[in-house]
C-alpha distance (Angstrom), angle and dihedral (degrees) to the residues before:
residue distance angle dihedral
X1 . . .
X2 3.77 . .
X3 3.71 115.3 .
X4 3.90 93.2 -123.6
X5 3.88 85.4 58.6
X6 3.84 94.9 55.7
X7 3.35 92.4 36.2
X8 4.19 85.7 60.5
X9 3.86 89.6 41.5
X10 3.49 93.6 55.1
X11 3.89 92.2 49.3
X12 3.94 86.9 46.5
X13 3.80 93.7 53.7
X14 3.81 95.0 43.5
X15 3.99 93.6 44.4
X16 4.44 80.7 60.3
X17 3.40 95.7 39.1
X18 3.89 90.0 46.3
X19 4.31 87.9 46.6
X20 3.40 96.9 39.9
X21 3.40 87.4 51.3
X22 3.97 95.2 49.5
X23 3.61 83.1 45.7
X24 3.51 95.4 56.0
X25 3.84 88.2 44.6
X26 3.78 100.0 51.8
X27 3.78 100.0 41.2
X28 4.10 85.6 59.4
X29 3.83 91.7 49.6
X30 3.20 87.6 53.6
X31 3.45 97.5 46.1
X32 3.85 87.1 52.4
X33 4.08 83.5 49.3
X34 3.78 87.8 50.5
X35 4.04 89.7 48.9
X36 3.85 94.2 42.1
X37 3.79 93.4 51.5
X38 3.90 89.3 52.6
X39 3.59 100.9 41.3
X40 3.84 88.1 50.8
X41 4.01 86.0 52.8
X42 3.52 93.2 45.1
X43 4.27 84.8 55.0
X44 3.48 93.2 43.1
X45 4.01 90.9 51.2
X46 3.71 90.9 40.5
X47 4.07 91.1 47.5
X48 4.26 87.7 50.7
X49 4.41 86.4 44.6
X50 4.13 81.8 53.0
X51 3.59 94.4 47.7
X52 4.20 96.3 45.8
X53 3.54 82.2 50.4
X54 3.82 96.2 53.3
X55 3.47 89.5 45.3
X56 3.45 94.6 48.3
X57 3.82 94.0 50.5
X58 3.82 92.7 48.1
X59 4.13 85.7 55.4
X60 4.35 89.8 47.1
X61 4.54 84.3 49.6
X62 4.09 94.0 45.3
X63 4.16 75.6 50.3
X64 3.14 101.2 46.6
X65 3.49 96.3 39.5
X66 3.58 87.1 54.9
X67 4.31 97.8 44.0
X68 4.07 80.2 48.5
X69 3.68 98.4 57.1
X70 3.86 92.4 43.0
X71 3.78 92.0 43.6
X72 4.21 88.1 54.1
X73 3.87 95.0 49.3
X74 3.88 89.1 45.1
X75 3.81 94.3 51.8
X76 3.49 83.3 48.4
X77 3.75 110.3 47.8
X78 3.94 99.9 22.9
X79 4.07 89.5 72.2
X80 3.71 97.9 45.0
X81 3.85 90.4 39.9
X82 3.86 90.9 50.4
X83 4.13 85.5 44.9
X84 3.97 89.5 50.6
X85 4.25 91.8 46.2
X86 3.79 85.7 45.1
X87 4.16 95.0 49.6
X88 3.33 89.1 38.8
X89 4.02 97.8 50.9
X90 3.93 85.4 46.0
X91 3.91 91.7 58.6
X92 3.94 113.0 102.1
X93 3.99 90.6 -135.9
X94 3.73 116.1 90.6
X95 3.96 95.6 170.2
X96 4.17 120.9 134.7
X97 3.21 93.4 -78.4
X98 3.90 104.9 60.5
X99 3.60 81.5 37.6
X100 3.92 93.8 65.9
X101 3.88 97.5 31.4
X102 3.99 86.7 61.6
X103 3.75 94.6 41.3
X104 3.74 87.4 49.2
X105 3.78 86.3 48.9
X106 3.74 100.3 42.5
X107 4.04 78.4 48.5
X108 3.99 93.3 56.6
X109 3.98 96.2 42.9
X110 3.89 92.2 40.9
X111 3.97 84.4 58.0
X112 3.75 98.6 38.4
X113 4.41 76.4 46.5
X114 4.02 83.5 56.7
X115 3.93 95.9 46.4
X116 3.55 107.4 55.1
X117 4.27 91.1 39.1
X118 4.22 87.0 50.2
X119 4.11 81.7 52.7
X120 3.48 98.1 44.5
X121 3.32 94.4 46.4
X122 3.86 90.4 43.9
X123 4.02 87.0 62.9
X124 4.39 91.9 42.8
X125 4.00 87.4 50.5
X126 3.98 95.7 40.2
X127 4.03 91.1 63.9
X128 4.33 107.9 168.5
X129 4.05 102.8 -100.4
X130 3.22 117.4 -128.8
X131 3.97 119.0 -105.8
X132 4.37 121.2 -101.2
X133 3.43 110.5 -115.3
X134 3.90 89.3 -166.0
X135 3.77 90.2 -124.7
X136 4.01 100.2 98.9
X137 3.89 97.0 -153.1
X138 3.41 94.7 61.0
X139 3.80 93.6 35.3
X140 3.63 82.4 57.5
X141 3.87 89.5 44.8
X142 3.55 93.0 53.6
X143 3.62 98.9 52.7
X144 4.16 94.4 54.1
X145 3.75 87.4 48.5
X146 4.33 91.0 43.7
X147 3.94 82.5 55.8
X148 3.93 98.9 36.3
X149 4.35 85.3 54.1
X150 3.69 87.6 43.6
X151 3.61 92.3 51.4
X152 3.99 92.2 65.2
X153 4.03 91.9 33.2
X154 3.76 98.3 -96.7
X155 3.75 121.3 136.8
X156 3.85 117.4 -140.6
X157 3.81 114.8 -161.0
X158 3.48 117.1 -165.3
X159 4.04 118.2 -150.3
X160 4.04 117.8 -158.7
X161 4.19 109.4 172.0
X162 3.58 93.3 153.8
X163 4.08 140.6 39.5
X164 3.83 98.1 -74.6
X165 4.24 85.5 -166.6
X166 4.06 90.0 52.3
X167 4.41 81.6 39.7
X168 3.67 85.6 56.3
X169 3.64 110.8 46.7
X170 3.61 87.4 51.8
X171 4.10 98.9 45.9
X172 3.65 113.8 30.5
X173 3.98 139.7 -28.0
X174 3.66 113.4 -83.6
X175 4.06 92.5 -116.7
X176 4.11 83.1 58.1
X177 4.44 90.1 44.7
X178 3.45 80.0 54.0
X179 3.58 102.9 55.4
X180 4.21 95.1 38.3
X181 3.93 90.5 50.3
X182 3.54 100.1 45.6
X183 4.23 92.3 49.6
X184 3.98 86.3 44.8
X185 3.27 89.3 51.4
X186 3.51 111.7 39.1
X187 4.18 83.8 51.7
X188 3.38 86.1 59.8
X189 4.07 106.6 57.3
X190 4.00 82.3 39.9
X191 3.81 88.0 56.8
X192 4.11 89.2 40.6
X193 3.81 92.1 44.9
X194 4.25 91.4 43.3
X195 4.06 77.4 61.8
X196 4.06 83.9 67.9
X197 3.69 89.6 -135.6
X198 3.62 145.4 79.7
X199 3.90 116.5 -78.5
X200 4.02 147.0 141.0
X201 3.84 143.9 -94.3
X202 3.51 120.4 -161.5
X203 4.00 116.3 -156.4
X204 4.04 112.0 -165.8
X205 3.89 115.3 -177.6
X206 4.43 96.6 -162.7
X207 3.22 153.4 170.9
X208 4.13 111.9 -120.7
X209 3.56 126.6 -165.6
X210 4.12 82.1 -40.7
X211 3.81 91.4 -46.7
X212 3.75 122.5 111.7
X213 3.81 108.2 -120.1
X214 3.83 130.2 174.8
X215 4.13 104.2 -158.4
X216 4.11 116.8 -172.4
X217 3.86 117.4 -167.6
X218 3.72 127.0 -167.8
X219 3.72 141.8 172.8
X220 3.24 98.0 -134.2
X221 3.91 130.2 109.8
X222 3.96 121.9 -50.1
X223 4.05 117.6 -80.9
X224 4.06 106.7 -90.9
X225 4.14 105.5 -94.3
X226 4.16 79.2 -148.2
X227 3.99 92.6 57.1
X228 3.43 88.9 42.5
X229 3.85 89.4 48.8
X230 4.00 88.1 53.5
X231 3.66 103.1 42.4
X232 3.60 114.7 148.0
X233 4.42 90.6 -1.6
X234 3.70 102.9 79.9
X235 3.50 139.6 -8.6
X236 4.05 114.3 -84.9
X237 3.84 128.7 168.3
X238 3.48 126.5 -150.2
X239 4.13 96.3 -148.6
X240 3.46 101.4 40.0
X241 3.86 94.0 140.5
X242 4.02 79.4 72.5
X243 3.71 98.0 45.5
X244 3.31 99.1 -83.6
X245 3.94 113.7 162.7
X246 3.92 109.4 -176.4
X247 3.76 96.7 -109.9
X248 3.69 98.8 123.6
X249 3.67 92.6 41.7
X250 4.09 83.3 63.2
X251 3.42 97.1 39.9
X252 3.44 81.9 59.6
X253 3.75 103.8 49.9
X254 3.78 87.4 42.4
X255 4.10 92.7 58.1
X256 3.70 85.6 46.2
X257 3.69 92.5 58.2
X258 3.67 92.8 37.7
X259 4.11 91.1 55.3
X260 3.70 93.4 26.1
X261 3.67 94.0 -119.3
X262 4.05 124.8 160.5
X263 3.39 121.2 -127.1
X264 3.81 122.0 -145.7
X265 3.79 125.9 179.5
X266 4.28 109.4 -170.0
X267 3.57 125.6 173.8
X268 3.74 120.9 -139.4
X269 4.14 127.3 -128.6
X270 3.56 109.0 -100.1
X271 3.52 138.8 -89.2
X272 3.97 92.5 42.9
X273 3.79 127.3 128.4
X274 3.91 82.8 -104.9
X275 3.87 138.5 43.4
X276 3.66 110.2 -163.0
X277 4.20 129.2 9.5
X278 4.23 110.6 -156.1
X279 3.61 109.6 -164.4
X280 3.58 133.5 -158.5
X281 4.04 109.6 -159.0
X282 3.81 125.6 -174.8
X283 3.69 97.0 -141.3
X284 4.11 102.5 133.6
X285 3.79 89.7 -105.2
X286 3.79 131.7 109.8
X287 3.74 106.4 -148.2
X288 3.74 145.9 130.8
X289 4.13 129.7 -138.1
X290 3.42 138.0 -173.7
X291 3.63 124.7 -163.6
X292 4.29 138.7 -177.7
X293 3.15 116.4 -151.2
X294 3.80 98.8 -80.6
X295 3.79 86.9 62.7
């Protein structure tokens, strides 16, 4: 081969090495970019989430501060008022003058009656609204299952640290979020309510070690060992002294295998606000874990 050829192959092979190679090394600053730019928006929502939250809790102190100082006086002059009214109802006179001291009276407690139910009823009405995810379905799915926990005096928390769109278009469709977070959930106020008592569930949409995960914690009782047993081989329900018939537990393996998402069920040491934390992580596998409390 002339030299003049080799010469030219040489150059050709080192011009694709050298732009492959610049290839290589802008599309991972860019990447980095791309990473930057979304960790910087993930600060900047997480700085405005702190700052609600401050400005939430300074509202709940001026409140409480407020329901305190009322609370104090009341325990205070309710029991001599009601000793005064009683004395004074025990007296044989019932001239003008007892007359007006108890209406005055019945005046004072009927208005410190009117105070404290206005406050209570203040804290019933105020309620903490759930967070917008900025997907409306499950904005709208959120809200039915906020008022469906509510309804059997569970509180349901929702958790949103990252971009839940940006979450989504990387996980699952939001038809599919949908249909995961509304069996997790609903499992969960069924376990709180099996309890027979008022409790929590906890719904966090996150970012995990770079994987998308959705984790739900409750209060309620421990995952079924059975279930557990069956996952994925036949259909099992973990209320099915209220009807339940295992659908959404397969729905739920089935979008798992279908977005090749792991499922982990681990129950949490005792005396916490929560008893048991299933996660749903995004990692391109398929399995199933069960954890005590140790982990």
């Amino acid at each position: 081969m002339p030299a003049d050829n080799l010469v030219a192959l040489f150059i050709f092979y080192t011009l694709i090495i050298c732009g492959m190679s610049l290839w290589f090394w802008w599309k991972r600053r860019m990447e980095r970019e791309y990473m930057d730019q979304i960790r910087k928006r993930e600060q900047a929502r997480l700085r405005a989430a702190v700052t609600a939250l401050q400005d939430q809790v300074a509202v709940l102190r001026a409140e409480n501060e407020t329901f305190s100082r009322i609370i104090h006086r009341d325990n205070k002059l309710i029991p001599a008022m009601e000793l005064a009214v009683r004395e004074l109802l025990q007296a044989a006179g019932q001239g003008p003058i007892q007359r007006e001291t108890a209406q005055a009276m019945l005046a004072q407690l009927a208005q410190l009656s009117r105070e404290r139910t206005g406050v209570v009823r203040g804290y019933e009405q105020a309620g903490v609204s759930l967070p917008r995810t900025g997907v409306a379905v499950l904005d709208a799915l959120f809200a039915y299952l906020g008022q469906k926990a509510a309804g059997s005096g569970i509180t349901l928390r929702l958790c949103l640290p990252v971009d839940t769109p940006a979450l989504l278009r990387i996980a699952l469709p939001e038809q599919d979020a949908a249909t995961l977070l509304a069996d997790l959930v609903e499992n969960a106020i069924i376990a709180v309510r099996a309890t027979g008592g008022p409790g929590r569930v906890l719904v966090e949409l996150v970012q995990e070690e770079d994987c998308p995960s959705i984790r739900v914690s409750d209060s309620g009782v421990p995952f079924p060992v059975e279930v557990a047993a069956n996952w994925g081989v036949r259909r099992m329900t973990t209320h099915g002294d209220e009807g339940g018939s295992g659908i959404g537990l397969m729905s739920t393996y089935e979008l798992c295998q279908r977005h090749r998402a792991s499922f982990s069920v681990q129950a949490l040491p005792p005396g916490g606000p929560y008893t048991k934390t299933v996660t749903v992580r995004f990692d391109g596998g398929r399995g199933f874990h069960m954890a005590g409390p140790e982990g």
